[in-house]
C-alpha positions as CSV (number, residue, x, y, z in Angstrom):
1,X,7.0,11.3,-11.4
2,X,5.8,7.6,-10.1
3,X,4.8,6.6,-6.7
4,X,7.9,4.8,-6.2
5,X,10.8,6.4,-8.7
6,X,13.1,3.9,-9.8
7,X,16.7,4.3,-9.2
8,X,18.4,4.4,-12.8
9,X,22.0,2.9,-12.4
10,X,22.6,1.4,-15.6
11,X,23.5,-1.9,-14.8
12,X,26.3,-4.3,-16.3
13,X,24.4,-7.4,-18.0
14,X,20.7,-8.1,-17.8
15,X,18.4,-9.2,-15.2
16,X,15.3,-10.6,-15.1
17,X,12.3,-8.3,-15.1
18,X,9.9,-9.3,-12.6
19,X,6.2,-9.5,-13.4
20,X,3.6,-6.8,-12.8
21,X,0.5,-7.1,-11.3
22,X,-2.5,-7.8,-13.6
23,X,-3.5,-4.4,-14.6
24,X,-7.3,-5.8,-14.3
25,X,-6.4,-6.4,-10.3
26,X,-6.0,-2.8,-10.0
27,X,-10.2,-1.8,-10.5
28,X,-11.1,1.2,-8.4
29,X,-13.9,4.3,-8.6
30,X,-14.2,7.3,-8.1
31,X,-14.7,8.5,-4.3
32,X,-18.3,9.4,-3.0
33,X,-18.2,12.7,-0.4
34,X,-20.2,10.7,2.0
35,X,-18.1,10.1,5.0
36,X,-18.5,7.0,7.8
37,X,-18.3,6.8,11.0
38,X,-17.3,3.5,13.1
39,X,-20.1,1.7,14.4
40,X,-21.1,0.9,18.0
41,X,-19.2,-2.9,18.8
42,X,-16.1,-5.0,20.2
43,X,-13.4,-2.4,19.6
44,X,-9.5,-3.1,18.5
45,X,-6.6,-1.1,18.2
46,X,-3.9,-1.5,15.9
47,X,-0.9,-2.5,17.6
48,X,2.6,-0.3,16.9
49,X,5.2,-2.2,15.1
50,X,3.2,-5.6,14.8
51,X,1.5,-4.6,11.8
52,X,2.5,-3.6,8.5
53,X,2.1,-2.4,4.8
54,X,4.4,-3.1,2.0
55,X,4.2,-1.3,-1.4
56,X,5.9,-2.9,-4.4
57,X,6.9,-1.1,-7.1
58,X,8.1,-2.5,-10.3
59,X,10.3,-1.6,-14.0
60,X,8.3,-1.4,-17.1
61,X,9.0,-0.5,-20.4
62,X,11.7,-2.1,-23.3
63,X,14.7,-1.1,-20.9
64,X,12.9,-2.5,-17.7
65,X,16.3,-4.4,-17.2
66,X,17.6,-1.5,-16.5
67,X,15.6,-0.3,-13.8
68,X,14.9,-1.3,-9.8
69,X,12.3,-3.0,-8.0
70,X,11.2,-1.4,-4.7
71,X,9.5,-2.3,-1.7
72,X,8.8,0.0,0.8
73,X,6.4,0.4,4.0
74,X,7.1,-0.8,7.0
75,X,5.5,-0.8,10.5
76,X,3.5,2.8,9.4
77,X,0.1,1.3,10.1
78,X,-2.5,2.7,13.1
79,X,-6.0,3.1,13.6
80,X,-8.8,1.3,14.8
81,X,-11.6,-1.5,14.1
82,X,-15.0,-2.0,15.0
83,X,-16.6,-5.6,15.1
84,X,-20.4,-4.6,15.2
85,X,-23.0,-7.4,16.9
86,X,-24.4,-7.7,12.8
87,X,-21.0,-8.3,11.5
88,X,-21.4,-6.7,8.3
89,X,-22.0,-3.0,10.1
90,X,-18.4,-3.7,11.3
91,X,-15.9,-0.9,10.2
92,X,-12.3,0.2,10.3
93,X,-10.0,3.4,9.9
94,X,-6.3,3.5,9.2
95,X,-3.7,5.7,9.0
96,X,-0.4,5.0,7.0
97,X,2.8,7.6,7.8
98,X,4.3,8.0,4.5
99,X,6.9,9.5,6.5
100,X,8.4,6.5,8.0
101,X,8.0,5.1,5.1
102,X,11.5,2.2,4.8
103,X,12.6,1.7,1.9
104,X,14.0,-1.9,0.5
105,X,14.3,-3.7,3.5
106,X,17.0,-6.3,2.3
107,X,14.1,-9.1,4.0
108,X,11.3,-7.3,2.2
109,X,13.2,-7.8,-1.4
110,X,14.0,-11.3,-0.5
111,X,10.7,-12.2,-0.1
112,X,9.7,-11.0,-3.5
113,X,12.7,-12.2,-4.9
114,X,14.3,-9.2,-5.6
115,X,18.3,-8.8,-5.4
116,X,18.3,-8.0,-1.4
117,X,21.5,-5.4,-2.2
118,X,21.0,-2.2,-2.9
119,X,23.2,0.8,-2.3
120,X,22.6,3.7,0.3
121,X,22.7,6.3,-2.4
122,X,20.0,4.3,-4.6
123,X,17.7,4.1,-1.3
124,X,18.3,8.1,-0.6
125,X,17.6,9.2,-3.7
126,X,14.6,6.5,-3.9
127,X,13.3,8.1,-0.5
128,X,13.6,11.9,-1.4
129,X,11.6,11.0,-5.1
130,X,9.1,9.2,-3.2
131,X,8.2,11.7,-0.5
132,X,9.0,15.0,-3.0
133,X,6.0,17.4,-4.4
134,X,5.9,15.1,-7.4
135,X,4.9,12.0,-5.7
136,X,3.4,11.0,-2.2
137,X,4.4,15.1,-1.5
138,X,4.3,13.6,2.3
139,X,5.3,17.8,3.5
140,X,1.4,18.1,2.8
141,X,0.3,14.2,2.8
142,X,2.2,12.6,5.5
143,X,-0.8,9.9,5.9
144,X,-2.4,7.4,3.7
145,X,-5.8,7.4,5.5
146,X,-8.2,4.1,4.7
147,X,-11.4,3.9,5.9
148,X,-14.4,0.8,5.5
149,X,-17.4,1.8,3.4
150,X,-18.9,-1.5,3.4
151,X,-18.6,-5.0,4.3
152,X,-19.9,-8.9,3.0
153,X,-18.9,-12.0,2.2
154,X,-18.1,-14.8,5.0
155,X,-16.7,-13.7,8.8
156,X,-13.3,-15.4,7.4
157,X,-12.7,-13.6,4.7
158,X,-14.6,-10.6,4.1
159,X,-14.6,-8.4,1.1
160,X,-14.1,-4.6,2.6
161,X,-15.2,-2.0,0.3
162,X,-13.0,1.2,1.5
163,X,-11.7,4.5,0.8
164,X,-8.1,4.9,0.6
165,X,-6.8,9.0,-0.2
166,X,-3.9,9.0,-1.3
167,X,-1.6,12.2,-1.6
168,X,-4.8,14.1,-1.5
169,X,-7.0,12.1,-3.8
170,X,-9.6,9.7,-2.5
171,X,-10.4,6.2,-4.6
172,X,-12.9,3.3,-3.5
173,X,-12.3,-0.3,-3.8
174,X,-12.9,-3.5,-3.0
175,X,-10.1,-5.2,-0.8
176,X,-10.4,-8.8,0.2
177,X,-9.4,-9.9,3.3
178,X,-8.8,-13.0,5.9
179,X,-9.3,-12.3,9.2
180,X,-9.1,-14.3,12.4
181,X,-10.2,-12.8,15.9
182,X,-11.1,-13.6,19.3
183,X,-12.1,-11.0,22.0
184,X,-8.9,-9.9,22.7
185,X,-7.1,-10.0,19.6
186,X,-7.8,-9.5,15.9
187,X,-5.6,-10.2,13.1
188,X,-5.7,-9.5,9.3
189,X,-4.0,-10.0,6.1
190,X,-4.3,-9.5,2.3
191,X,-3.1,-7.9,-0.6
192,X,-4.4,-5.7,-3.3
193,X,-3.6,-3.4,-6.6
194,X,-3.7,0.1,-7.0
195,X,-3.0,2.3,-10.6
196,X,-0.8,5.3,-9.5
197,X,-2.7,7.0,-11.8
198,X,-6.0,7.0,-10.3
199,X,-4.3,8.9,-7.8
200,X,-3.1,11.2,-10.1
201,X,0.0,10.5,-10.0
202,X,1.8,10.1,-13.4
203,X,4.3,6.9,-13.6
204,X,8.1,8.1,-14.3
205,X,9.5,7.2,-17.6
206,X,12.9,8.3,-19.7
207,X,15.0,6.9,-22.6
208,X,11.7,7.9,-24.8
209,X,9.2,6.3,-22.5
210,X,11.6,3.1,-22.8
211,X,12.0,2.9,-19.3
212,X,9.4,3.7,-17.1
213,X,7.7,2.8,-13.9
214,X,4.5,0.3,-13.9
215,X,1.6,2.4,-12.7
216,X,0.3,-0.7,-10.6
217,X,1.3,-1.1,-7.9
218,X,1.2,-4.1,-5.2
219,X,0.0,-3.7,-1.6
220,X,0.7,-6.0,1.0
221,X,-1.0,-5.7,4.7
222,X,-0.9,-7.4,8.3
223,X,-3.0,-5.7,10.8
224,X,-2.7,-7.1,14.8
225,X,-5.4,-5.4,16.9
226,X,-5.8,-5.6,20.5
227,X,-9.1,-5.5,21.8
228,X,-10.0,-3.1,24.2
229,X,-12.6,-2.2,27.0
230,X,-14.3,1.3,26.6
């Protein structure tokens, strides 16, 4: 099953399908085995409930119609970043509880112009897919862990090269980023595209593969950092 499983109401009339991320925005590799470790700098951690990471999920497939957008996430971010004296030796690790995962806050769908409605049951049975053996399988994976591998470009907007594991399987990208900071407070925000299967996870589809799930999917972050004094 997907990431994200659609809830599969048939609905009365049509609605409009909205569009899926380039699949060509979704690039990743293959995981090294070399691990990182933070470097020595101006430490920040993450601060609870002011950051955040949204996942968008959307229909594919003839009978997209049919199906739901989702957007789930939350405030499920922690972790920590380095800003090293040579900027590009700066680093980061995150954690993402899968657990706490929300799902489709009625502001979240507004703001990606998604019907803000949906009913309890559709977000129950979207939550139970999403965290069952199938997908995130969050009884063994309850984190999303990201971690830098490398970093250039300008101070303002760096290009991160990370690691993100995913329900136990570890991809590298590239994630752009714009960043503002000061010595006591660091902020971040971007967006990228992942394949659900390059995690291994295979996209839901039924009615013949006529309805299915996209296997990209959009990521959304805000990080607010504090900085603190060892």
């Amino acid at each position: 099953m997907s990431l994200m499983l659609l809830a599969l109401p048939v609905l009365v009339g049509c609605q409009a399908v909205p569009r899926i991320p380039d699949a060509a925005d979704a690039a990743s590799r293959p995981a090294g085995e070399e691990r990182t470790e933070l470097p020595e700098g101006r430490r920040y951690v993450v601060l609870d409930g002011q950051s955040e990471a949204r996942f968008v999920v959307y229909p594919a497939g003839r009978l997209a119609r049919l199906g739901h957008p989702h957007v789930v996430g939350g405030s499920v971010v922690s972790g920590e970043i380095v800003l090293a004296d040579e900027f590009h030796d700066s680093g980061l690790k995150l954690e993402i509880s899968v657990i706490d995962f929300e799902i489709d806050h009625p502001r979240w769908r507004e703001d990606e112009g998604f019907d803000p409605d949906m009913s309890d049951s559709a977000i129950k049975d979207t939550r139970e897919n999403l965290l069952g053996e199938d997908q995130l399988d969050a009884a063994n994976h309850p984190l999303i862990t990201i971690e830098s591998l490398g970093v250039s470009g300008p101070v303002w907007q760096p290009d991160i090269e990370a690691r993100i594991t995913l329900a136990g399987t570890a991809r590298e990208l590239t994630v752009p980023v714009a960043l503002n900071f000061t010595d006591h407070e660091l902020s971040a925000i971007g967006r990228f595209v992942i394949r659900q299967s390059d995690f291994d996870i295979e996209p839901f589809s039924a009615a013949g593969g006529n309805l299915q799930v996209a296997d990209e999917v959009l990521v959304r972050f805000r990080i607010v950092a504090m900085g603190i004094d060892d």
